[in-house]
NUTOR-146330 format. One record per residue (C-alpha): x, z, y; residue in three letters. Coordinates in Angstrom, 2 decimals. Example, Ala and Ser with C-alpha at 12.3 -4.5 7.8 and 13.67 -1.06 7.14 Angstrom:
2
SITE        c1        c3        c2   rest
SITE     12.30      7.80     -4.50    ala
SITE     13.67      7.14     -1.06    ser
END
This chain:
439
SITE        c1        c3        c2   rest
SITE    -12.97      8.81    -24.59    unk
SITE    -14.40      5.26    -25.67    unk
SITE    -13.04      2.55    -24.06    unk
SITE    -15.45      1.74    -21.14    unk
SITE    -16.53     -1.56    -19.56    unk
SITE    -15.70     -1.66    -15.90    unk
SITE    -17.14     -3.59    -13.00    unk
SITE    -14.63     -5.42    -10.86    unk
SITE    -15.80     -7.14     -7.14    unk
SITE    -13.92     -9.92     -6.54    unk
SITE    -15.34    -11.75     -3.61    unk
SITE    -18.10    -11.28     -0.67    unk
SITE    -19.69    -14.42      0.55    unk
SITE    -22.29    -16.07      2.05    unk
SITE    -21.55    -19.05     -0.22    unk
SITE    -20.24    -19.07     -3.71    unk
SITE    -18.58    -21.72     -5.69    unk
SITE    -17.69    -21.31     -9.01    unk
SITE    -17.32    -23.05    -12.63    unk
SITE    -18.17    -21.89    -15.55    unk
SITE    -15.45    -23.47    -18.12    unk
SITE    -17.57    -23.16    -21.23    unk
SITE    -20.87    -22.01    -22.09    unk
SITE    -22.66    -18.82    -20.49    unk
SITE    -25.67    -17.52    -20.84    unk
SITE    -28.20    -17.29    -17.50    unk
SITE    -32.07    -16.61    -17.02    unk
SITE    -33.07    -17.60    -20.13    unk
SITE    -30.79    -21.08    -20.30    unk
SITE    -27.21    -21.86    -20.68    unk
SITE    -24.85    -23.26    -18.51    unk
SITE    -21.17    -24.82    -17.77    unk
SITE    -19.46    -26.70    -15.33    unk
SITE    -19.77    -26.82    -11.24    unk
SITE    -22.35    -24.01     -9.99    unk
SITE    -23.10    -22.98     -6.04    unk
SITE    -24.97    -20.42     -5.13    unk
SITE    -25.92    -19.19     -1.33    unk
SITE    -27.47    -16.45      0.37    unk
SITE    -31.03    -17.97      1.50    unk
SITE    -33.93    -15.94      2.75    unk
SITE    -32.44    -12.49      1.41    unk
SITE    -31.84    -13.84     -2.03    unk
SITE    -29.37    -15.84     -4.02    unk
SITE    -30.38    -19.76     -4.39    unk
SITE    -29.66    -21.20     -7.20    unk
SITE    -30.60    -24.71     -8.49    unk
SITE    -32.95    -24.34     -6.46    unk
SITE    -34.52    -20.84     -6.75    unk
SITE    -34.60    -17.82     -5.54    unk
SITE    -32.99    -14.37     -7.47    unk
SITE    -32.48    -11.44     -6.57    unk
SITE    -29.62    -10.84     -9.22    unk
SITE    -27.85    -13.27    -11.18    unk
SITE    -25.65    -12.40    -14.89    unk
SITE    -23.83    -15.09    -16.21    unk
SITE    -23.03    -13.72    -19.89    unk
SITE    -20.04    -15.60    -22.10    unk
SITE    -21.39    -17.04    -25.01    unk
SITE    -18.05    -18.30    -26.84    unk
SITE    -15.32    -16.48    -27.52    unk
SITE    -12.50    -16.52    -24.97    unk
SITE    -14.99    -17.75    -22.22    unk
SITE    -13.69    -18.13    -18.97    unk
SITE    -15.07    -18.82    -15.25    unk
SITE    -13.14    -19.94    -12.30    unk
SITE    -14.10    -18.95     -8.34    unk
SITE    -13.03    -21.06     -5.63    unk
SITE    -11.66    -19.49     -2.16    unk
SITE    -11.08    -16.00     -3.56    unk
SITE     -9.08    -14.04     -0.69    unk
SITE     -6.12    -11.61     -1.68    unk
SITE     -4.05    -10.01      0.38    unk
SITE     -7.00     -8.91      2.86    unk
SITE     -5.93     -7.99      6.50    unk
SITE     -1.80     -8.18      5.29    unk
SITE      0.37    -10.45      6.22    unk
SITE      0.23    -12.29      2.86    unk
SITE     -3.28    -13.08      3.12    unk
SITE     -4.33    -16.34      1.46    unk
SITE     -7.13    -17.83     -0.41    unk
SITE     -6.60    -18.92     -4.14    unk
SITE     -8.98    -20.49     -6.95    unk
SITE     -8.80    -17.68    -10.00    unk
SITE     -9.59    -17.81    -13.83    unk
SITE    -11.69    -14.74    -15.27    unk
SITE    -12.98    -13.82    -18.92    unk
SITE    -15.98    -11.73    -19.09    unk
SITE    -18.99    -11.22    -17.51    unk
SITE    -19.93    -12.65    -13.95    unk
SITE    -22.85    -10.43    -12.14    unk
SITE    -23.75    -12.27     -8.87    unk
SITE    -25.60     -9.53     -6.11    unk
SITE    -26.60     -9.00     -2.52    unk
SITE    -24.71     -6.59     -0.69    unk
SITE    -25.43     -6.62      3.17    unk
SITE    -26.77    -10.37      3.69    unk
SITE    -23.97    -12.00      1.68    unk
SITE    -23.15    -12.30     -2.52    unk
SITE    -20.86    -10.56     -4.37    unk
SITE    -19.21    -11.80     -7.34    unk
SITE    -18.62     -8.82    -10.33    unk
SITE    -16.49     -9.38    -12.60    unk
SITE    -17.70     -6.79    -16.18    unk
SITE    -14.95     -6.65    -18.48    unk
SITE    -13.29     -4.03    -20.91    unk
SITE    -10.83     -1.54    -18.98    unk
SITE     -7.80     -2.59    -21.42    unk
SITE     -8.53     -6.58    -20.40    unk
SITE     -8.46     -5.74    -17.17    unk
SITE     -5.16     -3.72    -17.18    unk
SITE     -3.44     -6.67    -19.07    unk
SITE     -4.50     -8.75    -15.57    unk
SITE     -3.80     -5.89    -13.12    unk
SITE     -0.18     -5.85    -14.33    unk
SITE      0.32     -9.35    -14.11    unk
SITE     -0.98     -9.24    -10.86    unk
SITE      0.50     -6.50     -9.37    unk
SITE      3.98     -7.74    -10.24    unk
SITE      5.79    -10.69    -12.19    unk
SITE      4.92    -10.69    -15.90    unk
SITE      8.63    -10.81    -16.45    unk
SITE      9.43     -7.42    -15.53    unk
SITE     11.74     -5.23    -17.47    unk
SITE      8.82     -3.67    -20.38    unk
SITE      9.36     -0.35    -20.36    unk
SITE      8.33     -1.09    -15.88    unk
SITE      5.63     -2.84    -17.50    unk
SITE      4.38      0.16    -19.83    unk
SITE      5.20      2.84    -16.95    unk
SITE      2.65      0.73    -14.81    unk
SITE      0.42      0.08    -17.32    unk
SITE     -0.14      4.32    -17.86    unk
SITE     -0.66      4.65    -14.08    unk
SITE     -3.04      1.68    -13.46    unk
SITE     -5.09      3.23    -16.05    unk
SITE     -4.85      6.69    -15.06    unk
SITE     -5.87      6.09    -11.12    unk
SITE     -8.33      3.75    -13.13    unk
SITE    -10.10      6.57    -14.72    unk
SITE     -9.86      8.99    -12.08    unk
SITE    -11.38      6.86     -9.45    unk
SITE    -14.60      6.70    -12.14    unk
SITE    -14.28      9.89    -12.49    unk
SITE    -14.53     10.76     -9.06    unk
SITE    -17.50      8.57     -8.33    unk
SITE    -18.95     10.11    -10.92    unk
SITE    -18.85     12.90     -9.60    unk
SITE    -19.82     12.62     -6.43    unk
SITE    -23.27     10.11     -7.28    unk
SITE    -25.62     11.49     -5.22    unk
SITE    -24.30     13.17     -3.01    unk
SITE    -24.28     12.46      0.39    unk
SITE    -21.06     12.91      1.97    unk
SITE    -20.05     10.41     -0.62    unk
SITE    -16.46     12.47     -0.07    unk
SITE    -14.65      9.26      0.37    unk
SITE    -15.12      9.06      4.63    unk
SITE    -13.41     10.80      7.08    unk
SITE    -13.13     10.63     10.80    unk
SITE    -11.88     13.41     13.25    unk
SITE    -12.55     11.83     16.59    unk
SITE    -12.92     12.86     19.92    unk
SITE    -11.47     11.85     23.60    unk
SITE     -7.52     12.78     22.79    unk
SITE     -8.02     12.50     19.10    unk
SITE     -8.92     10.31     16.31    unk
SITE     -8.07     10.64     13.03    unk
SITE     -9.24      8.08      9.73    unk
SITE     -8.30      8.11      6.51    unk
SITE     -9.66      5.62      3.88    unk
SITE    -10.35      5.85      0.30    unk
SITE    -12.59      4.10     -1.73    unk
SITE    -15.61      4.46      0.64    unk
SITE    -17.39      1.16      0.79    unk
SITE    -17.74      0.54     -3.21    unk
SITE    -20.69      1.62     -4.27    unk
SITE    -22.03     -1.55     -6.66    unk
SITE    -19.03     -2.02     -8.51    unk
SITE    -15.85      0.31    -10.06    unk
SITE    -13.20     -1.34     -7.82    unk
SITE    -12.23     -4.08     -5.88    unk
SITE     -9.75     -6.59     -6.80    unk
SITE     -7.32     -6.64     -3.64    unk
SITE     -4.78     -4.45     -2.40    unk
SITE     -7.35     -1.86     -1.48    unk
SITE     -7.65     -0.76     -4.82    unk
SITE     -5.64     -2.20     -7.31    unk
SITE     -4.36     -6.04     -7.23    unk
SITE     -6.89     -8.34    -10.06    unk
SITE     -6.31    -11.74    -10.38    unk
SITE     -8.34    -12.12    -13.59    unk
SITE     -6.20    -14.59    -16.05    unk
SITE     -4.86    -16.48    -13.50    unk
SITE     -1.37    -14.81    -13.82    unk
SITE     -2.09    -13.15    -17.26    unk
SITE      0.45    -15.79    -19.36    unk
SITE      3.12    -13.73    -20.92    unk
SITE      2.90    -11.89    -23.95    unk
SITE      5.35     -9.12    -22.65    unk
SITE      1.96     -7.98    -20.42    unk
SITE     -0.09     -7.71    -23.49    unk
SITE      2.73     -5.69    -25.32    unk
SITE      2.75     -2.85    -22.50    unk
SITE     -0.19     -2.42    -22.56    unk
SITE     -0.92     -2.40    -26.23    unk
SITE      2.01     -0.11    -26.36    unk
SITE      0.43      2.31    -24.41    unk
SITE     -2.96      1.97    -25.18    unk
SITE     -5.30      4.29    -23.75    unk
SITE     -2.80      6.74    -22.33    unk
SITE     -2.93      8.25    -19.37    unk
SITE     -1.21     10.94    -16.90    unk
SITE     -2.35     14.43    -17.41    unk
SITE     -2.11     17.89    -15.45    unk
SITE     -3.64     20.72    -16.25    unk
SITE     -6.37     19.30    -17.92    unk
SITE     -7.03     16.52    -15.91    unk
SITE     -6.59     12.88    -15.47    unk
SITE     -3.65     12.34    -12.67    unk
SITE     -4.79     10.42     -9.51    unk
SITE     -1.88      8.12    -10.60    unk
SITE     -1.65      6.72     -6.66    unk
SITE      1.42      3.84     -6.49    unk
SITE      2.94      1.73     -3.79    unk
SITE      5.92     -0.84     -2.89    unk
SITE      8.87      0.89     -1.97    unk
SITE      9.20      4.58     -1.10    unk
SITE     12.23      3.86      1.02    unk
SITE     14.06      6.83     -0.92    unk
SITE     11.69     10.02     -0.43    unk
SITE      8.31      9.61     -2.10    unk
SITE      4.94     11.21      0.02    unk
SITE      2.53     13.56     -0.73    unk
SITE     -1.21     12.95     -1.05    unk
SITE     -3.06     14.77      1.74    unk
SITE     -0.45     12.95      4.31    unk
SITE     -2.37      9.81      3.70    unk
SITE     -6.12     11.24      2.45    unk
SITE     -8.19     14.25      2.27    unk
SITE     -5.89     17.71      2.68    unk
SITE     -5.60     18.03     -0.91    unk
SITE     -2.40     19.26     -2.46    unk
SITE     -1.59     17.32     -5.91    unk
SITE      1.51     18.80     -7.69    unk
SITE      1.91     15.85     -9.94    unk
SITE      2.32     13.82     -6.62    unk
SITE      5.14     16.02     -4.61    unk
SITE      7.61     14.50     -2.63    unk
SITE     10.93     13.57     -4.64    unk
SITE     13.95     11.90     -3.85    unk
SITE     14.08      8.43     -5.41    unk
SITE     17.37      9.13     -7.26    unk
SITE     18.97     10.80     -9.76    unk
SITE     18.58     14.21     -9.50    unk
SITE     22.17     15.95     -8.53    unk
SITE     23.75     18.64     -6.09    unk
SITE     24.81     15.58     -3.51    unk
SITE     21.33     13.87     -3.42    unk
SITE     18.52     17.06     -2.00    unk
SITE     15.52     16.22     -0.75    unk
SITE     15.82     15.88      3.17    unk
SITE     13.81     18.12      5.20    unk
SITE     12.33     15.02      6.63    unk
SITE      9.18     16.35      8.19    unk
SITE     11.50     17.69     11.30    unk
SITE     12.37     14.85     13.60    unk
SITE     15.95     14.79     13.89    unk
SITE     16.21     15.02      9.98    unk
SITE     13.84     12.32      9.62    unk
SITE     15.53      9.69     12.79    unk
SITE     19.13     10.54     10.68    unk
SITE     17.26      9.57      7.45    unk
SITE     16.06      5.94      8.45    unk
SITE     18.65      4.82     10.49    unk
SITE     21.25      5.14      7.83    unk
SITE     20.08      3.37      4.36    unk
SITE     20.85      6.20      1.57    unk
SITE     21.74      5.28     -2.04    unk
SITE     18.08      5.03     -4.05    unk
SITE     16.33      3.18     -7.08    unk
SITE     14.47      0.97     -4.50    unk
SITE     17.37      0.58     -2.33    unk
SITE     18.18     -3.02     -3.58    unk
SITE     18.90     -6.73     -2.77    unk
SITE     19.50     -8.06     -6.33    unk
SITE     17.10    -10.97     -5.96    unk
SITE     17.33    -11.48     -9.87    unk
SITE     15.67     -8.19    -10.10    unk
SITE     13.34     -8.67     -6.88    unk
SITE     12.37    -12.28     -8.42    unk
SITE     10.99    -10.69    -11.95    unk
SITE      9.25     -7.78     -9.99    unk
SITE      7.62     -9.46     -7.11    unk
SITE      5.28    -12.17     -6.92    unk
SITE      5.91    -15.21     -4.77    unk
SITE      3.92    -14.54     -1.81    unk
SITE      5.42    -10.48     -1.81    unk
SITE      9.21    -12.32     -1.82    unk
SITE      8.57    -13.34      1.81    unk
SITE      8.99     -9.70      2.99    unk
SITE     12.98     -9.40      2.34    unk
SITE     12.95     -6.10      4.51    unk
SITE     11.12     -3.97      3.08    unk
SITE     13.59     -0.83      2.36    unk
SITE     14.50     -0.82      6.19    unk
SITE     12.53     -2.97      8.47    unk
SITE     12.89     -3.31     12.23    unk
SITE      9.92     -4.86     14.38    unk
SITE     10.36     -5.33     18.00    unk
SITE      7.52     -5.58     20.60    unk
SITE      7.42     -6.69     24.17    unk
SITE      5.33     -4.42     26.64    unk
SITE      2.81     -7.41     27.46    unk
SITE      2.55     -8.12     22.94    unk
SITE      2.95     -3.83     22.52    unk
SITE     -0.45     -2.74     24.99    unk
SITE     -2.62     -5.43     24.04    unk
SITE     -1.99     -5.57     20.65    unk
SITE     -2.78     -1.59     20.49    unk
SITE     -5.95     -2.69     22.87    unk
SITE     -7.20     -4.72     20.20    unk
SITE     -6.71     -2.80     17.26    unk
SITE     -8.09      0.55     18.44    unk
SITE    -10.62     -0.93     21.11    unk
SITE     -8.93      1.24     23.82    unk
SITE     -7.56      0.66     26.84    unk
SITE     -4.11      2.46     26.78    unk
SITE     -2.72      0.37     30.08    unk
SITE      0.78     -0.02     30.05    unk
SITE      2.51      2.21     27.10    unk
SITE      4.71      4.65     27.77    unk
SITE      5.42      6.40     24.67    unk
SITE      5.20      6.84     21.23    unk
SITE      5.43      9.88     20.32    unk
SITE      5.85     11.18     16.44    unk
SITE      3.86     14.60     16.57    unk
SITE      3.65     14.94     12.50    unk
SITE      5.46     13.60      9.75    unk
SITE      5.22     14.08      5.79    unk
SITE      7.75     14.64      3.02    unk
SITE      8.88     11.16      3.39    unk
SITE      9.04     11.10      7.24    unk
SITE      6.42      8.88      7.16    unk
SITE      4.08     10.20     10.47    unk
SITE      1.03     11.57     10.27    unk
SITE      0.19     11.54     13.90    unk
SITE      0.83      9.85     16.72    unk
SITE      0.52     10.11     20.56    unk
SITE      0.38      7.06     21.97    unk
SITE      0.83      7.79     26.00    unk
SITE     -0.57      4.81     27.90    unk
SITE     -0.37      4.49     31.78    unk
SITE     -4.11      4.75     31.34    unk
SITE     -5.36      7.01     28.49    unk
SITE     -3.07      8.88     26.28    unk
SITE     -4.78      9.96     22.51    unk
SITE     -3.51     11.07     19.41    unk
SITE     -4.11      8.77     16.32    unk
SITE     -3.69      9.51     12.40    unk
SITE     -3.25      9.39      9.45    unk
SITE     -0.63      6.85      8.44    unk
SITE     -2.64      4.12      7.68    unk
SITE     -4.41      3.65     11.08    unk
SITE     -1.13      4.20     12.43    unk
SITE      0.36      1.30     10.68    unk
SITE     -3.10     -0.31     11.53    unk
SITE     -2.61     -0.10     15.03    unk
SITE      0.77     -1.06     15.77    unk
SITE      0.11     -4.74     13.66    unk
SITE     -1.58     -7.85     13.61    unk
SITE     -2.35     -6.94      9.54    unk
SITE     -0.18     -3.11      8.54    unk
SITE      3.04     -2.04      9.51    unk
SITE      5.14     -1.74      5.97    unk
SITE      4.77      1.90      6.85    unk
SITE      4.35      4.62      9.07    unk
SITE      8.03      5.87      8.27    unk
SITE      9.33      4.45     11.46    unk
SITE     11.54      5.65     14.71    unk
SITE     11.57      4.53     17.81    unk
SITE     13.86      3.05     20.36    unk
SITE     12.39      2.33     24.18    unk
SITE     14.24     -0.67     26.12    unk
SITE     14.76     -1.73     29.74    unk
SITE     12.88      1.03     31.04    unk
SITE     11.79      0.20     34.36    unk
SITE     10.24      3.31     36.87    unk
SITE      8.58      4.97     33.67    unk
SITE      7.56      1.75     31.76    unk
SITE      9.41      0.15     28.93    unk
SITE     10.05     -3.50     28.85    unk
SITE     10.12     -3.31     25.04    unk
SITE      9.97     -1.62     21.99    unk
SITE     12.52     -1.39     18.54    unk
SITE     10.69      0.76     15.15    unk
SITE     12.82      0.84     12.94    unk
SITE     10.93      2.09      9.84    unk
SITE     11.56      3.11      5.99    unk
SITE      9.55      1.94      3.01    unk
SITE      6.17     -0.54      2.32    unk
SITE      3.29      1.25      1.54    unk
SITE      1.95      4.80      1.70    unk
SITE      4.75      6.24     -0.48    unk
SITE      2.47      7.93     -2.46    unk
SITE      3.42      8.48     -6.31    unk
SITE      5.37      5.44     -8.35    unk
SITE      7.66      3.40     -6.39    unk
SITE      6.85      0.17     -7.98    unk
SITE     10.62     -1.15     -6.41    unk
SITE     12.18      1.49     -7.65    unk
SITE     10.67      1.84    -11.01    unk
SITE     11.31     -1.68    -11.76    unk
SITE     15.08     -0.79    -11.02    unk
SITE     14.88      2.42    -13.56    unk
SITE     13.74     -0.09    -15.91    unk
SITE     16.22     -2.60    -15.46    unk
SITE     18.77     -0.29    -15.95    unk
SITE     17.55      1.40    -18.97    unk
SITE     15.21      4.18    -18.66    unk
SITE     12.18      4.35    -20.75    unk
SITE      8.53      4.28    -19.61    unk
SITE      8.12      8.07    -19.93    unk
SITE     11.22      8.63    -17.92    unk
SITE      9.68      6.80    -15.02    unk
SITE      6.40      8.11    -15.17    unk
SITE      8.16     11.84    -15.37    unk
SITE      9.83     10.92    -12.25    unk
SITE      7.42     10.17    -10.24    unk
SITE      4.88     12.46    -11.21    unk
SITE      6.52     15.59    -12.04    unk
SITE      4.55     18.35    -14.04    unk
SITE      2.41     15.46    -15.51    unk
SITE      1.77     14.83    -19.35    unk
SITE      0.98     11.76    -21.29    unk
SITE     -1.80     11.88    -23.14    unk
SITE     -3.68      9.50    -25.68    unk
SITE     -7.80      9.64    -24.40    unk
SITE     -8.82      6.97    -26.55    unk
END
C-alpha cells in the first residue's frame, strides 16, 4: 500500500475567511495574504467572481494557510471556535448552499496533527505510537469502507428503526461524501499544525510508520474513545449489529484471578459496578498525568471516570422535549431495558405521563438526556421526592466518556506512563489483532 493523499473537511460556511501565509497557486494566478470567499448565487465569490470550485495549491515548501472561526468540539460541551494553521492543499466546494473548506494532505502529515490534537504532544511516546497505529488503522478502514460501498445506495452508514414506541439511530460516517473525514470529534480530532510543535509527535509516528492493526486479513476498525470507565464496549452496542473480535469487551486492568470481567449487561451487576469506582488504568486523578494527556479545553471535565448529573422534573421533560421533538409530559421513568459489555445501555424507555417510547442506541441516548452528550450512556438512576407517581428530580450516576469502544485513550496514556510499550497497549485493547507494516 502507497501512502495515499487524504481529503480532510474542516469547516462548512456560508462565509469563509482565510490567509494564505505564503504563496499558492489559484486559477491560473498566485496568491497570499487576507482572502474571503462567500456563497453568492449558488457559487463561491471570489474577488469578485463567480466559481464553482476553488484549489488553492502550495507553491513553496512548508506552505501554510490559516482559517478563521473554525468550530471544534461540535454539539459537546467544549465547543468553541479557534483560528487554525494547515500545510497542504486547500479545495474550497459547495455542499448544500454553503462552502466547505478541504484540507488534501498526505495520510502520515495528517496523523502527526491528529495526535497532537487528540491529546497533549507531551504524552508518554510509547501512548503516542499506540495512538498513532490506531488513528491510522480506523484511518484506512473508514477508506476502505467507502470504498466499498461507492455506489451503492444504502450508503450502509444510516440507520433508523422507528416507529410509535420505538426509535432507534445509530451514526457512523453518513454525511461525508466529498471528503475522507471530518476534522472534529465525529471522526477523528484535526487541528492541522496548530498544535503540531513537538518533535516527540513526529517520532511516534515515524516510529510506526505505516503500521496498522490487523485480523484475519484485514485492516482493524481501530474505534477509540476517552475513558472506558473500567470495562471496554463492543461494536454493534453503538453501530450496525456487527460482531468485531478485535473489539470485545475487556476489563481495563491487568489481567488476574481477582479482576473478571463483570457480567455487566444484567442490571444489578451493572448498578453494583458504577456505584463503586473499581481499580483500572483510567481510574485516575494524577493531574500530572491528566495535564500531558488532555488538552486544555478536555481538563474542564474532572469527572469523567464517575460522573453524577442531576435534573429537576421542570429541566428533565423539557429538555427530553427538545432533544427528541416529543412530548413525553411529565417523566416518570427511566428505564434501562439493554445494556452492553460495559453496562453502557443500549435502550431506553423513557415513560412520560404522556407518551412512553423506547430510544437507542447509546449515542441518542446520551443525546437526549443533554444540552450537547452525556459522557456516556453507562449511567444508573436514582428518582427523588416522588410525589403521587411523579419525581421531583433525577440523580445518573454514570461510568466512562465516550462510547467505550476499543482504546481507552485515559487508560492507555496510564499504561504508558507506567511502562508498557506501544504493542502492549494496542494488544490490550484489541485482542486477536496483529501489527502489520502496509507501506
Amino acid at each position: 500500500m502507497n501512502e495515499p493523499v487524504i481529503s480532510v473537511g474542516i469547516v462548512n460556511a456560508q462565509e469563509i475567511k482565510f490567509s494564505l501565509n505564503m504563496n499558492y497557486s489559484a486559477k491560473g494566478g498566485t496568491f497570499r495574504g487576507e482572502q474571503v470567499v462567500t456563497f453568492n448565487e449558488g457559487g463561491i465569490l471570489w474577488n469578485g467572481n463567480h466559481y464553482q470550485e476553488l484549489t488553492f495549491t502550495p507553491i513553496e515548501e512548508g506552505a501554510s494557510f490559516s482559517l478563521y472561526d473554525v468550530t471544534i468540539g461540535i454539539n459537546f460541551h467544549w465547543e468553541r471556535q479557534e483560528t487554525q494553521i494547515f500545510q497542504g492543499t486547500l479545495k474550497l466546494v459547495i455542499e448544500e448552499g454553503k462552502i466547505t473548506a478541504i484540507n488534501i494532505l498526505p495520510v502520515e502529515d495528517y496523523l502527526i496533527s491528529v495526535i497532537s490534537s487528540e491529546m497533549k504532544a507531551t504524552s508518554p511516546l510509547e501512548f503516542l505510537k499506540a495512538h498513532a497505529v490506531v488513528s491510522r488503522s480506523w484511518l484506512y478502514a473508514q477508506i476502505e469502507k467507502r470504498n466499498s460501498l461507492s455506489g451503492k445506495e444504502h450508503g450502509g452508514f444510516f440507520s433508523l428503526i422507528k416507529s410509535d414506541t420505538e426509535y432507534v439511530r445509530w451514526y457512523d460516517r453518513e454525511d461525508h461524501t466529498i471528503f475522507d473525514v471530518c476534522a472534529d470529534d465525529h471522526c477523528q480530532r484535526y487541528q492541522g499544525i496548530t498544535k503540531a510543535t513537538e518533535e516527540t509527535v513526529v517520532e511516534a509516528v515515524e516510529a510506526t510508520r505505516g503500521q496498522v492493526l490487523m485480523y484475519n486479513g484485514n485492516i482493524c476498525d481501530a474505534r477509540f474513545h476517552k475513558c472506558c470507565g473500567g470495562v471496554t464496549e463492543e461494536y454493534e452496542t453503538c453501530w450496525e449489529d456487527k460482531h468485531f473480535p478485535y473489539l470485545e469487551a475487556i476489563r481495563d486492568s491487568v489481567p488476574n484471578k481477582e479482576t473478571p470481567l463483570p457480567n455487566l449487561t444484567q442490571e444489578t451487576e451493572a448498578e453494583k459496578w458504577i456505584r463503586t469506582s473499581p481499580r483500572a488504568f483510567c481510574n485516575t486523578q494524577n493531574k500530572r498525568i491528566l495535564a500531558h494527556i488532555l488538552n486544555h479545553y478536555d481538563q474542564e471535565t474532572t469527572d469523567f471516570y464517575r460522573w453524577q448529573v442531576r435534573y429537576s422534573q421542570a429541566e428533565l421533560a423539557e429538555l427530553i422535549r427538545t432533544r427528541t421533538k416529543i412530548d413525553f409530559g411529565d417523566i416518570l421513568e427511566l428505564i434501562p431495558l439493554q445494556r452492553g459489555r460495559s453496562g453502557r445501555i443500549i435502550r431506553l424507555k423513557i415513560v412520560g405521563s404522556k407518551k412512553t417510547m423506547c430510544i437507542g442506541k447509546e449515542l441518542e441516548i446520551r443525546r437526549a438526556l443533554s444540552r450537547s452528550h452525556l459522557f456516556s450512556s453507562a449511567f444508573v438512576v436514582d428518582k427523588e421526592e416522588v410525589k403521587d407517581g411523579v419525581p421531583s428530580s433525577f440523580l445518573l450516576t454514570g461510568a466512562g466518556w465516550g462510547h467505550g469502544v476499543g482504546l481507552c485513550q485515559i487508560g492507555a496514556a496510564v499504561m504508558g506512563e507506567r511502562g508498557y510499550k506501544y504493542d502492549e497497549i494496542l494488544l490490550h485493547y484489541y485482542p486477536g489483532a496483529n501489527i502489520e507494516c502496509k507501506v
